[in-house]
Steps between C-alpha positions, in 0.01 A plus 500: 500500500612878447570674811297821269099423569254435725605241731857525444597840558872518614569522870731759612793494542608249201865488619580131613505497894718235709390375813289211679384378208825409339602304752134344533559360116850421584433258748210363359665388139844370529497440175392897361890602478549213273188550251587865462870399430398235236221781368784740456721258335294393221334830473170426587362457117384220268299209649747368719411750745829475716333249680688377825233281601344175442201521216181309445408447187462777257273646264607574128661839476273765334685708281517895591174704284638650217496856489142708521336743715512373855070589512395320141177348442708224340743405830200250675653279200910536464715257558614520870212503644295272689266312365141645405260395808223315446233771635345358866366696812672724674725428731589204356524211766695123458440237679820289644596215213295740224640612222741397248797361657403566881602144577263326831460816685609285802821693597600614844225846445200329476248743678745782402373794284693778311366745327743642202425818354662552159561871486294698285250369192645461178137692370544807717648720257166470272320596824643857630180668609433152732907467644517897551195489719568557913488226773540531842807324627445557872777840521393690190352424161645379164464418216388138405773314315758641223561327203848391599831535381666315196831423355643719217452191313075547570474197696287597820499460859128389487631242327802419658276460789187262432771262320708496829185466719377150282854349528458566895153350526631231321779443751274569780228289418751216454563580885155443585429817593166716332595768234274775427578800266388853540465523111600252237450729223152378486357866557520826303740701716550488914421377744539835659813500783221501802305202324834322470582523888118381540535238305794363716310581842204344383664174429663485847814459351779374642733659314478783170794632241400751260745468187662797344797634301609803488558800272795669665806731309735257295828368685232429834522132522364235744181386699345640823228381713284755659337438843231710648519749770325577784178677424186599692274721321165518361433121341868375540648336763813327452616451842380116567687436148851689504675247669363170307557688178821568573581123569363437187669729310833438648449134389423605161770716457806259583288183317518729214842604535618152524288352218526773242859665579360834449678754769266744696407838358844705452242830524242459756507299879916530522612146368179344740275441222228599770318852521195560748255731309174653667357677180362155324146412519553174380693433883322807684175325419644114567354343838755132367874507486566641142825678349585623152761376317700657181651253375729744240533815347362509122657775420869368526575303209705225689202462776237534192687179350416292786139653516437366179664164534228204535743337688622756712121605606555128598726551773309788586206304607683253625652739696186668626328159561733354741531809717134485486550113612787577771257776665206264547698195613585714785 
């Protein structure tokens, strides 16, 4: 996601800050210093990914859109992308064992549910009257949803998203554990970012990651996780849900590091790969553990070439999934 919209304005300062939290990561993932060494070494691009971890097995790569305007009518259908969905209701929910290669469903989180919300719709940008419209997210108002951002290339982060989000219900459903997705491209634009945190607290979820990537100044590599802050005002309350969503996001962050080899943001959390933001609706609003994650920067070309690598976004979800699987064994 672009840290220019609605729900992602930029917090202030930008300037990477040391403290706690690097030695929080630290300790948590032995094995961080290595993946970024090993990402830095191979230079993070082509399908490889500068893995440094062990990988389950991968989907085909998708080759990177060829060039167009990121906001075409055209881009539902470039290569790249994830597969059209077959329209269904909305949120779409899958059972444990459903699904093309979900396996039994009778893996160690059976009774589990996690909600994934792939980051904006890849049909907002036909809908800008709808998006631009103003929710309440509990400390202010925003806007809706944004269209996203996109690689230079025109392949987009709405995109990038849903087709991460199936490969992790895959994974998770082969766990055992119940999958349900706050859009799977099965609706015009949305869900709106206060629907999306409903969605999650009306399945009692046990855990929720909201998939992003984001559209940051070329040269700003890396992933960061972003945990929610303590807020009390008007509808939100995070308070009950800072701590558990930090857990969870901590475990997230250093399965990802380890799986993928991708470093932490060099531009944002100081070399953590955590930031705690309090402007989001979409964790103001969330009454379940739930953290963002941006899994790159589209805008860099070497971080772009993993983004559109089938078999990098891979390792993404892998990534994602067994932090997911980590927090809820706990």
């Amino acid at each position: 996601m672009s840290y220019v919209g609605p729900d992602f304005e930029p917090s202030e300062p930008r300037r990477p800050r040391r403290g706690p939290l690097t030695i929080a990561l630290a300790a948590l993932v032995p094995g961080a210093l290595l993946g970024w060494l090993v990402y830095e070494a191979v230079g993070g691009g082509g399908d490889s990914g500068g893995s440094a971890g062990a990988v389950g097995t991968a989907a085909s790569a998708s080759a990177p859109a060829s060039p167009t305007t990121p906001r075409s009518a055209g881009d539902d259908d470039k290569p790249g992308g994830s597969p059209k969905p077959t329209p269904a209701a909305t949120p779409s929910t899958s059972a444990p064992g459903s699904g093309s290669g979900s396996g039994s469903g009778s893996g160690s989180l059976k009774g589990k549910v996690v909600v994934i919300d792939p980051g904006h719709n890849p049909g907002n940008f036909r809908h800008a009257a709808e998006i631009n419209r103003k929710v309440n997210i509990g400390t202010n108002s925003k806007e809706c949803d944004t269209t996203g951002t996109a690689t230079n290339s025109g392949y987009e982060e709405a995109r990038f998203t849903l087709d991460v989000a199936h490969r992790m219900r895959t994974l998770l459903q082969e766990q055992g554990a119940t999958v349900e997705l706050t859009q799977d491209g099965d609706r015009p634009y949305g869900p709106c970012v206060d629907e999306r945190a409903l969605i999650g607290n009306r399945a009692h979820a046990d855990a929720v990651v909201s998939i992003h990537a984001d559209g940051s100044a070329a040269g700003n590599r890396g992933f960061h996780v972003i945990l929610p802050g303590p807020v009390h005002s008007g509808a939100a309350d995070t308070r009950a849900v800072v701590a558990p969503s930090r857990a969870l996001g901590e475990r997230v962050a250093g399965a990802f590091v380890r799986v993928t080899g991708s470093a932490p943001s060099n531009y944002i959390g100081g070399g953590t790969g955590l930031v705690t933001r309090t402007d989001l609706g979409g964790l103001n609003l969330s009454t379940v553990p739930k953290v963002f994650i941006e899994c790159g920067n589209m805008r860099d070309s070497k971080d772009a070439a993993l983004l559109t690598s089938g078999t990098w976004r891979q390792k993404a979800a892998q990534g994602i999934s067994e932090g997911i699987v980590s927090f809820l064994r706990e």
